[in-house]
C-alpha positions as CSV (number, residue, x, y, z in Angstrom):
1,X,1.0,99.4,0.2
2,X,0.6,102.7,-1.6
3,X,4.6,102.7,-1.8
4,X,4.9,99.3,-3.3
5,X,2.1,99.5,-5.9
6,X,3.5,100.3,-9.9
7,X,3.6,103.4,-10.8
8,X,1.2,102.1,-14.0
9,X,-1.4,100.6,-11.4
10,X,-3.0,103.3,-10.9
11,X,-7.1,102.1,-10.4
12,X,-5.3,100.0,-7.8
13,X,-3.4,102.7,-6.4
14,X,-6.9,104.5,-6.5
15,X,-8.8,102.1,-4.2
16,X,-5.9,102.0,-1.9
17,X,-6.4,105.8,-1.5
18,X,-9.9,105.8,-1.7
19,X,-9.8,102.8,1.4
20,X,-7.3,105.0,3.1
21,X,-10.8,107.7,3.0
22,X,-12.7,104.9,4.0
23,X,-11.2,103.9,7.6
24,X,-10.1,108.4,8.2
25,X,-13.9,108.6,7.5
26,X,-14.7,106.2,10.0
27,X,-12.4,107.8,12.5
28,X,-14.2,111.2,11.5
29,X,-10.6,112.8,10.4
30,X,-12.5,114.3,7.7
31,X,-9.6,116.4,6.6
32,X,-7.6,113.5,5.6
33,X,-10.5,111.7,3.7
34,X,-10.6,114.7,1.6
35,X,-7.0,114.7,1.0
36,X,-7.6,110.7,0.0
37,X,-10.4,111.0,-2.1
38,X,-8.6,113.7,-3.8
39,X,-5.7,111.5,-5.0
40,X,-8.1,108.6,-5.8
41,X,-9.9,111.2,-8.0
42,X,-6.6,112.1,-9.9
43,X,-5.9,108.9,-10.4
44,X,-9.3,107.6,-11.1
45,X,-11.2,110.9,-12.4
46,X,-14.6,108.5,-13.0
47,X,-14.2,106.9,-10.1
48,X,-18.3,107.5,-8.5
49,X,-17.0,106.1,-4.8
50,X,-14.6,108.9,-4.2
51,X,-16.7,111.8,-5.3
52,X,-19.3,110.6,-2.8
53,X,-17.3,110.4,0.0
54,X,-15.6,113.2,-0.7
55,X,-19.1,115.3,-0.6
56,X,-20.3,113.3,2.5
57,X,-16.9,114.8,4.1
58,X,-17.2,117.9,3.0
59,X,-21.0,118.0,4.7
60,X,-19.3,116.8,7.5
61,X,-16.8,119.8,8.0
62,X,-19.9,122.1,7.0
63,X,-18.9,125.2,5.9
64,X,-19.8,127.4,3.3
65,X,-17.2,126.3,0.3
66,X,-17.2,123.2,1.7
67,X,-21.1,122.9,1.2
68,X,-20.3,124.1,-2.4
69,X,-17.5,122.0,-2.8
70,X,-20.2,119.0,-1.7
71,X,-22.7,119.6,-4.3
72,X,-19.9,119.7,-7.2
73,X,-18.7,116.3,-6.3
74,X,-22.5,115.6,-6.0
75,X,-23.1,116.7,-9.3
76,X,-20.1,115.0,-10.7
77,X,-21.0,111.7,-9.5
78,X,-24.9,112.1,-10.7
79,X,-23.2,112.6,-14.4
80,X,-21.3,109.4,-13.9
81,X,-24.1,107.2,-12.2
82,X,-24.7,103.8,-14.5
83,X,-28.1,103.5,-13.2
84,X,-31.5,105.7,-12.2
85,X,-31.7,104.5,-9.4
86,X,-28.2,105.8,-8.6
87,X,-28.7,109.1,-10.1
88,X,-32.0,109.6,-7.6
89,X,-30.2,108.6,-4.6
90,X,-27.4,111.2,-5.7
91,X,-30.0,113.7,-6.2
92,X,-31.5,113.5,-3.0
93,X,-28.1,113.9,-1.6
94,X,-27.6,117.2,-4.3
95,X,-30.9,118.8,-2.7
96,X,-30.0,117.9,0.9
97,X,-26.7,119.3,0.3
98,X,-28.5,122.3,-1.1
99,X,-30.2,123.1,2.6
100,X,-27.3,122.8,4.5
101,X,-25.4,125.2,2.1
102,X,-28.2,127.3,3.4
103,X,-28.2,126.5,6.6
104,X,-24.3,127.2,6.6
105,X,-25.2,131.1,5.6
106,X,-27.1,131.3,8.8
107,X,-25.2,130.6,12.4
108,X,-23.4,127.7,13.0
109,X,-24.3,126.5,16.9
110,X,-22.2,123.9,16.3
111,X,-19.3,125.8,15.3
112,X,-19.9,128.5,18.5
113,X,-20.1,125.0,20.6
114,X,-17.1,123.4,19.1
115,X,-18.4,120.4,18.1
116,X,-18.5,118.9,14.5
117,X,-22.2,118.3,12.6
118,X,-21.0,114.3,13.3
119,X,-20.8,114.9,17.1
120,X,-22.5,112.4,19.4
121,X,-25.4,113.5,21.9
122,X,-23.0,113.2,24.9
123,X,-20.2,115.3,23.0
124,X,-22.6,118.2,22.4
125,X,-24.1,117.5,26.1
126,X,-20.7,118.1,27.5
127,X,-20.1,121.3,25.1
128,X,-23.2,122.8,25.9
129,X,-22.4,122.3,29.7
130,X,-18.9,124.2,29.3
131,X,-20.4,127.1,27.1
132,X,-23.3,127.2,30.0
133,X,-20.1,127.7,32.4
134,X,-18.3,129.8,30.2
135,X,-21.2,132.2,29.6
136,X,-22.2,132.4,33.0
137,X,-18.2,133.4,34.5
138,X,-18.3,136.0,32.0
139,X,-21.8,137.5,33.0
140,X,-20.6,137.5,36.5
141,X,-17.5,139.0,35.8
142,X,-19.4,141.4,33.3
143,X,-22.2,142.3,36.5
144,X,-18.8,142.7,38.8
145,X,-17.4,145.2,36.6
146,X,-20.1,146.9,36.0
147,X,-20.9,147.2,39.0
148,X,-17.7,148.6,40.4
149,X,-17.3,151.2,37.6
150,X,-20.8,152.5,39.0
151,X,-19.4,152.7,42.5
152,X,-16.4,154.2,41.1
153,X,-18.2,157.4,39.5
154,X,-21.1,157.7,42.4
155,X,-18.0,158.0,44.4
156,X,-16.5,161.1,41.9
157,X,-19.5,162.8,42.1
């Protein structure tokens, strides 16, 4: 679709882009909603939508610039809001964005587990099961060695 639209369409061309976002966001490829709010956002630079879910992807992926990155687009949309009662559910977001950006300073468990901040119960069940495994093959390996470089200078002595 975004092949055949006019070149001068280009608020269409936006909400096909920002739609693209849409269903990536609801397959959690947040990557690729950030790529499509992106374009929406050249297109369309007022265009309240895409800023929003550009910043709820960003939160998503959870970094440090990303967390920064979140609260511009946050900010951005709260200068474009038509009404207060927008402008105070974007603020909420803006100070909630705010702690994670915090947050992100400190360590991120579900970076050292693998998981994304979107990950379901069972996904971070069956990480924390495999770091469990992990961990503990290495501290018997660790115990092992140890254990034989002891023998190894009692025996030199």
């Amino acid at each position: 679709a975004l092949e055949l639209c006019p070149a001068d369409a280009t608020a269409y061309k936006a909400k096909l882009y920002f739609n693209r976002g849409s269903a990536n966001a609801a397959l959690r490829n947040h990557e690729e909603v950030v790529k499509d709010c992106s374009s929406a956002i050249e297109l369309d630079d007022e265009y309240v939508k895409a800023y929003m879910r550009r910043a709820a992807s960003y939160l998503v992926q959870g970094g440090e610039a990303e967390c920064e990155s979140a609260i511009r687009d946050y900010e951005k949309a709260s200068e474009l809001a038509k009404t207060e009662e927008q402008e105070r559910d974007i603020n909420k977001k803006i100070r909630s964005a705010q702690v994670q950006l915090k947050r992100a300073k400190r360590k991120d468990f579900y970076k050292i587990l693998g998981v994304s901040l979107d990950a379901t119960d069972a996904e971070i069940k069956k990480a924390c099961e495999y770091f469990r495994y992990i961990y503990m093959t290495l501290h018997f390996f660790a115990l092992l060695t140890s254990y034989l470089l002891f023998k190894r200078h009692k025996r030199k002595e």
